[in-house]
C-alpha positions in Angstrom: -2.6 -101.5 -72.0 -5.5 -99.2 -70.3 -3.0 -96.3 -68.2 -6.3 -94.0 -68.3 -6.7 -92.3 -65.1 -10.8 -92.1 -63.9 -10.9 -88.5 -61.6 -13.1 -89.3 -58.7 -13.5 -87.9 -55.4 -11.0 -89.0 -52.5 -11.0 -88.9 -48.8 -8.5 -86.1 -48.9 -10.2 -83.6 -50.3 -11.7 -80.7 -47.9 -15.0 -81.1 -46.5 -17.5 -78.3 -44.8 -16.7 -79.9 -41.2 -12.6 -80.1 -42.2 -12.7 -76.5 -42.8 -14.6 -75.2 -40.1 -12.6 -77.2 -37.7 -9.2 -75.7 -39.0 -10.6 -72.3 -38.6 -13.2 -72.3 -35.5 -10.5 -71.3 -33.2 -9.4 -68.3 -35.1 -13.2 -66.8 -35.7 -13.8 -67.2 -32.4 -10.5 -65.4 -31.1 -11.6 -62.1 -33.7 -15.3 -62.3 -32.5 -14.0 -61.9 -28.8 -11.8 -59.3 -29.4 -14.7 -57.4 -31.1 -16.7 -57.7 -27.9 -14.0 -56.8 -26.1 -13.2 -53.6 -28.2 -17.1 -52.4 -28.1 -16.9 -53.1 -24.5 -13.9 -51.0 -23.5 -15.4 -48.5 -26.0 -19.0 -48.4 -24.2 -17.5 -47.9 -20.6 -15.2 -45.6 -21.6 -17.6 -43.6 -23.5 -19.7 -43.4 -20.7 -19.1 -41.5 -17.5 -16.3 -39.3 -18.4 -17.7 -37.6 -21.2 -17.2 -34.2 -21.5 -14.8 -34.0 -18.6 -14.2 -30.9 -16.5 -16.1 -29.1 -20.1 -17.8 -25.9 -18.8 -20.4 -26.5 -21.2 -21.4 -30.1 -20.1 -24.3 -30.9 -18.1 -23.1 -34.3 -17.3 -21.4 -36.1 -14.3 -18.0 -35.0 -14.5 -18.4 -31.7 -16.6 -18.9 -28.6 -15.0 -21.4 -26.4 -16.1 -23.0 -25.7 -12.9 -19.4 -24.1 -12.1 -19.9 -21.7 -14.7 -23.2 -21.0 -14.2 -22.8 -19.6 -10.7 -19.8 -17.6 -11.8 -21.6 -16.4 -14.0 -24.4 -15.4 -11.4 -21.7 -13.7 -9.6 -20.5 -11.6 -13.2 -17.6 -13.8 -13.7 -17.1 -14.4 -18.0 -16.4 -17.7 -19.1 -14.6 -18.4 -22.2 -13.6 -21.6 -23.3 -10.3 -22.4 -25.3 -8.9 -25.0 -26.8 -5.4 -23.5 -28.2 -2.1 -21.9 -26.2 -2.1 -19.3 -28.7 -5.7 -18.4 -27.5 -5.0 -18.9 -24.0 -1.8 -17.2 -23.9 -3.6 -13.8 -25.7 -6.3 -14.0 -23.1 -4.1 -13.7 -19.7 -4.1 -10.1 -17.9 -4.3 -8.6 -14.8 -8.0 -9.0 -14.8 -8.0 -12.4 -15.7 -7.6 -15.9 -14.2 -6.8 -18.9 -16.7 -7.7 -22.5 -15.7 -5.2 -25.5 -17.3 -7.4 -28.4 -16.9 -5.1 -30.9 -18.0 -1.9 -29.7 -17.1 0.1 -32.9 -18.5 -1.1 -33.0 -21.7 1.1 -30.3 -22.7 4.3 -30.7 -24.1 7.5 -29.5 -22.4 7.6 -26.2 -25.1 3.5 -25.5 -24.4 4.6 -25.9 -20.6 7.5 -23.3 -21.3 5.2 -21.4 -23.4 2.5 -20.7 -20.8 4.6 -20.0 -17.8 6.1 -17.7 -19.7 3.1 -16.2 -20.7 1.5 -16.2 -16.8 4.4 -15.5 -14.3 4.0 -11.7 -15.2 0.5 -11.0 -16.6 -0.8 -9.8 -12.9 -3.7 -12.2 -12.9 -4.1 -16.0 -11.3 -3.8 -19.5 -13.3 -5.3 -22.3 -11.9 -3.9 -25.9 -12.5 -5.8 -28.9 -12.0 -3.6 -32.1 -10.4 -0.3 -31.6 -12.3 2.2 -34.1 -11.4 5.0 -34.2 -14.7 4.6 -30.6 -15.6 4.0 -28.8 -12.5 7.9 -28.1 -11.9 7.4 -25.6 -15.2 4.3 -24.6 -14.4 4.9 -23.8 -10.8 8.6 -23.5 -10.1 9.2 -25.0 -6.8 6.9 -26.7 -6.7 6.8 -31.3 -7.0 4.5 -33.9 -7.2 5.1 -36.2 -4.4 4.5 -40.0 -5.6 1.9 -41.3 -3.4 -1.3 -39.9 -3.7 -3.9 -39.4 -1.1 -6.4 -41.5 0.0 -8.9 -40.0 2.1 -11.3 -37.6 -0.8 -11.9 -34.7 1.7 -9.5 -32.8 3.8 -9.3 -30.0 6.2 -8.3 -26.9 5.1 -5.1 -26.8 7.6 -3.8 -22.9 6.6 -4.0 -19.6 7.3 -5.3 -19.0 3.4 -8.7 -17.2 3.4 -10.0 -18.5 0.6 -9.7 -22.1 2.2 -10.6 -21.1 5.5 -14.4 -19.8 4.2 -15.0 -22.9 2.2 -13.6 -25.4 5.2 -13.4 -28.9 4.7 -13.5 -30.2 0.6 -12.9 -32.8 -1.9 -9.0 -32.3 -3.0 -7.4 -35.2 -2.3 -5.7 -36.5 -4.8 -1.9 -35.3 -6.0 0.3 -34.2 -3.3 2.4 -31.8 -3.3 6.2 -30.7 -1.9 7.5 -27.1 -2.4 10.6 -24.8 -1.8 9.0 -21.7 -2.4 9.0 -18.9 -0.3 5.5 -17.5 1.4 3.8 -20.7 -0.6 0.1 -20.9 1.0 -0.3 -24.7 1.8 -3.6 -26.3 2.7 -5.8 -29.4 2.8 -3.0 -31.5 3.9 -3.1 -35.6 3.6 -0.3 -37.1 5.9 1.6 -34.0 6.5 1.7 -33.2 2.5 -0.6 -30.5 1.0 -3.3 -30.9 -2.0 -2.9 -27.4 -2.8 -0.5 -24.8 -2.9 -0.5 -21.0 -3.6 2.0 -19.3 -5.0 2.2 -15.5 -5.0 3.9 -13.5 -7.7 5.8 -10.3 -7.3 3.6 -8.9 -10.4 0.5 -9.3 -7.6 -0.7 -12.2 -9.5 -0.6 -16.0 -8.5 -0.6 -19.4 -9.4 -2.5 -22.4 -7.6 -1.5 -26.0 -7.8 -4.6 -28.2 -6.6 -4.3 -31.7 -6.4 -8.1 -32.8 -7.3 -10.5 -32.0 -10.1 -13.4 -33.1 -7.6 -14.4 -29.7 -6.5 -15.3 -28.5 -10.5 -17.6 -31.8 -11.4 -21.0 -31.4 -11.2 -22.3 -33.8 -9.5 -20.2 -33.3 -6.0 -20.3 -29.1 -6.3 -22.9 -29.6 -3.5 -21.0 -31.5 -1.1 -18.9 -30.4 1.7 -17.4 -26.9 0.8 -16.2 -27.6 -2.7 -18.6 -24.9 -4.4 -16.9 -22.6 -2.1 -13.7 -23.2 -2.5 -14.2 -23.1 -6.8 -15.7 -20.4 -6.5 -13.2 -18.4 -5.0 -10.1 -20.0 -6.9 -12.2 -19.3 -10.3 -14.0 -16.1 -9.3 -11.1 -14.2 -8.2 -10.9 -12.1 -11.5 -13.7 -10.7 -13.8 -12.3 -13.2 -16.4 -12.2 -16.4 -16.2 -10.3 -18.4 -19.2 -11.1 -21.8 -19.1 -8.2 -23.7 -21.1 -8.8 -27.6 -22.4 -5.8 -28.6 -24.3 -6.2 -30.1 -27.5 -4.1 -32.8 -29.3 -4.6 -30.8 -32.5 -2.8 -27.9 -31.2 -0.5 -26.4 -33.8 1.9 -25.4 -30.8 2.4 -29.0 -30.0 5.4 -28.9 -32.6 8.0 -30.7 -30.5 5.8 -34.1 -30.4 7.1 -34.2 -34.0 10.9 -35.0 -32.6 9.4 -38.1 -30.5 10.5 -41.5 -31.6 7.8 -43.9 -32.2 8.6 -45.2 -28.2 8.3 -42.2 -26.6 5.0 -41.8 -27.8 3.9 -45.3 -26.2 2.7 -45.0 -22.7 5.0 -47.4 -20.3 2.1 -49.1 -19.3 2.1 -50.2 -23.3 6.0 -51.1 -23.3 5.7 -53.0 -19.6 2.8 -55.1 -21.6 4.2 -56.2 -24.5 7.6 -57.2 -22.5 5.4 -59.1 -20.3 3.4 -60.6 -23.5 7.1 -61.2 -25.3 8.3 -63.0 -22.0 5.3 -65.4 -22.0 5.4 -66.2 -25.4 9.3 -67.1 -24.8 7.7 -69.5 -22.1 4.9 -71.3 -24.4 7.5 -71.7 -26.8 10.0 -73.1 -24.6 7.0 -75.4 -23.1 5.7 -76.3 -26.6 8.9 -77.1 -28.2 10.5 -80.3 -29.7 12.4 -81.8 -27.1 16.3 -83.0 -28.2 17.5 -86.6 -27.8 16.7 -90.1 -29.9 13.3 -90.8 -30.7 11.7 -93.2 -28.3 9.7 -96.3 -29.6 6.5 -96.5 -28.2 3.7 -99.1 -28.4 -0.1 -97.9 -29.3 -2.8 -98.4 -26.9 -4.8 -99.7 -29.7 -4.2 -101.1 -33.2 -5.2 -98.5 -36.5 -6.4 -100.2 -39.7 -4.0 -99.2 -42.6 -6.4 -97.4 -44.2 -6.7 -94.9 -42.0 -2.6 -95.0 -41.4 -2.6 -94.2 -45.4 -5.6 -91.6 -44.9 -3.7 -89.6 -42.2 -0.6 -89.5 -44.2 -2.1 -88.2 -47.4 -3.6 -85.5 -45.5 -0.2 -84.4 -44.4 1.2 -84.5 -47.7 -2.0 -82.8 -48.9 -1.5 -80.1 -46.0 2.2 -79.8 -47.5 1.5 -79.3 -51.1 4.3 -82.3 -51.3 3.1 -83.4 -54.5 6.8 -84.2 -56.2 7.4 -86.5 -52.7 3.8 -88.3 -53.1 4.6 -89.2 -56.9 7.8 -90.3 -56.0 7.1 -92.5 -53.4 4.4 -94.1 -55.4 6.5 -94.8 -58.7 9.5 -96.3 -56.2 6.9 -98.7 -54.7 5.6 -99.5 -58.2 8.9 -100.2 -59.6 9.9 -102.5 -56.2 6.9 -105.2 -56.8 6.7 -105.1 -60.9 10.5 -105.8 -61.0 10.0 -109.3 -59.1 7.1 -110.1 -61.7 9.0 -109.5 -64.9 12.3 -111.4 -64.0 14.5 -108.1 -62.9 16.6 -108.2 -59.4 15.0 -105.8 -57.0 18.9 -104.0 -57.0 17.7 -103.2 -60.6 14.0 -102.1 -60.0 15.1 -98.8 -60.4 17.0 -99.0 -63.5 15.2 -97.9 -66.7 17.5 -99.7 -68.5 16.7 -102.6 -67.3 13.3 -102.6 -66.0 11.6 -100.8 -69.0 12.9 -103.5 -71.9 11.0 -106.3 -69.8 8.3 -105.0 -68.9 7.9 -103.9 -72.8 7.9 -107.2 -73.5 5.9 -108.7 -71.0 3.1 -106.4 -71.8 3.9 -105.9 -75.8 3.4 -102.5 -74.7 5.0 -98.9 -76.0 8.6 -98.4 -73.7 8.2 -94.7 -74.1 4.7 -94.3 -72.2 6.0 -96.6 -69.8 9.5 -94.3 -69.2 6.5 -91.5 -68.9 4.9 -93.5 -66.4 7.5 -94.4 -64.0 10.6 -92.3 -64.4 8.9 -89.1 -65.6 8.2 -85.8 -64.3 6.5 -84.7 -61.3 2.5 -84.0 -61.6 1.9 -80.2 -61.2 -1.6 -80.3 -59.3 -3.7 -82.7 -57.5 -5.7 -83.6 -60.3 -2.8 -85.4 -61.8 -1.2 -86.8 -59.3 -4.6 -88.5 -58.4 -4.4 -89.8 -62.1 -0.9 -90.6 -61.8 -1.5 -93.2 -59.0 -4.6 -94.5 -61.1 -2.2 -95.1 -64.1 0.3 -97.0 -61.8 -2.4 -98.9 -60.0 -3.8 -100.0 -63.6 -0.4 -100.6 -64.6 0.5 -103.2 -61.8 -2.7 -104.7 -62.6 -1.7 -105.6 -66.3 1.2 -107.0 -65.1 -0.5 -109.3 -62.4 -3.0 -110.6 -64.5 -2.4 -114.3 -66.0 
């Protein structure tokens, strides 16, 4: 009896074309992302570099701010940390908080602190969560404005020689007593002054348009930055930086609090639609309903579809299983055992032994033994039991 196995190739086994189509949909899903990445990266990269910087030359820096102050004797110096910016107020000075809401509720503390007494001015560009430490009294109304240039509307000289500029932007309510209040948008001011008992001041402005570069030259913002920047011989010009050492209580935020709430509102919205496509997607309860095919399938490709999903399921231990059950059912009929017996190796081994004058411990190997442990020998096991039946059919 011949129970060699030949190993040949089988329909089952992984082509080029197979694998590309299982994983085509996930390439292509990275490479978009990519473009998607560089693409956010490129425009962001772009116009806004070097924002409200003294020392950049482009769009929305403003070096041509400093320059003229500097025409006029007005020192610029540039800082990046409240330590520095705090050592640097005075009388004689007038510091400039460019981003205002980058700072942390102890830097906020920190530099009014620092300000409310020194004597000189502080400038802060379009607060709106900080400016009730920053400028007690003083809140950021919700609704911005939407016209870009407004009309002085006060009795503040400063305002009144520039006229008409580009601060829309944040609004502004405030409770503070002899508060300056000009360029208002719908009855709500874009600027606000207020005076300090120690002669200095602080002033609130609702737009960074009026220090860019390329709209200095329009309407009267060169004026009015001018005069709000070149009040003092000094001018301090503070751009906070994420790798400030004073920033210490970031470290006592949770992992959320440092997510934007644009972030959170997006993955709830992401987690909600993938609640949906599952719901849509899902098996649907109830008995299984018979349904005819619209067209007939040869059995070959019926038997070619299912090895691929045992394939796909590494379900080698069913595969040989099912194979040595169907072996057993149509060699029982052929040796004289009832098919209730088929599975009996007491009582189909002894026959076919004797029908085939063949060893009974190969054949005990071959039908009840264990499962193969890779594909290679499964594929021989079927050989075997396909050679087997053979032998037995033959006259």
């Amino acid at each position: 009896m011949t129970t060699e196995a030949t190993l040949t190739s089988t329909s089952v086994s992984p082509t080029p074309r197979h694998v590309w189509t299982r994983t085509r949909g996930i390439l292509l899903a990275v490479v978009l992302l990519l473009i998607g990445a560089v693409t956010v990266a490129v425009i962001r990269s772009d116009t806004r570099h070097g924002r409200l910087d003294p020392r950049s030359a482009d769009p929305y820096g403003s070096h041509a701010v400093a320059a003229l102050l500097a025409d006029r004797g007005v020192s610029t110096r540039v800082v990046t940390t409240l330590d520095d910016a705090r050592a640097a107020v005075g009388p004689d000075t007038t510091l400039l908080i460019t981003a205002p809401d980058q700072l942390t509720p102890r830097q906020q503390q920190l530099a009014h602190q620092a300000t409310k007494d020194s004597g000189g001015r502080t400038v802060l560009i379009a607060p709106d969560t900080s400016v009730g430490t920053l400028a007690p009294g003083v809140s950021a109304d919700p609704v911005t404005s939407i016209d870009s240039t407004l009309d002085p509307g006060c009795a503040l000289a400063a305002a009144r020689r520039a006229g008409s500029a580009d601060t829309a932007g944040v609004r502004y309510r405030t409770t503070a007593a002899h508060a300056d209040t000009c360029y208002p948008s719908d009855g709500l001011p874009s600027l606000v002054r207020l005076p300090a008992s120690s002669g200095g001041d602080t002033v609130v402005l609702g737009s960074a348009a009026i220090l860019y570069n390329d709209g200095l030259d329009e309407q009267g913002n060169a004026s009015l930055a001018l005069q709000l920047l070149g009040s003092r011989s000094h001018l301090v010009w503070y751009l906070p930086s994420l790798s400030d050492t004073t920033a210490t209580d970031a470290g006592r935020k949770t992992f959320f609090d440092l997510l934007p709430a644009s972030w959170l509102w997006g993955t709830l919205q992401l987690f909600i639609a993938a609640a949906l496509a599952a719901l849509w997607r899902a098996r649907r309860l109830g008995p299984l309903v018979p349904e005819k095919l619209p067209v007939a399938i040869r059995a070959s490709e019926t038997v070619e579809g299912r090895a691929r999903l045992y394939r796909k399921a590494s379900a080698r231990d069913r595969v040989a299983t099912a194979l040595r059950s169907a072996t057993r059912a149509r060699l029982a009929p052929l040796v004289g055992i009832p098919l209730a017996q088929a599975h009996t190796p007491e009582a189909l081994l002894p026959a076919l032994s004797a029908h085939l004058h063949g060893d009974e411990q190969s054949l005990q190997s071959l039908l009840f033994g264990s499962q193969p442990n890779n594909d290679a020998a499964l594929i021989a096991l079927a050989d075997q039991l396909d050679a087997l039946e053979g032998e037995v059919r033959r006259p």
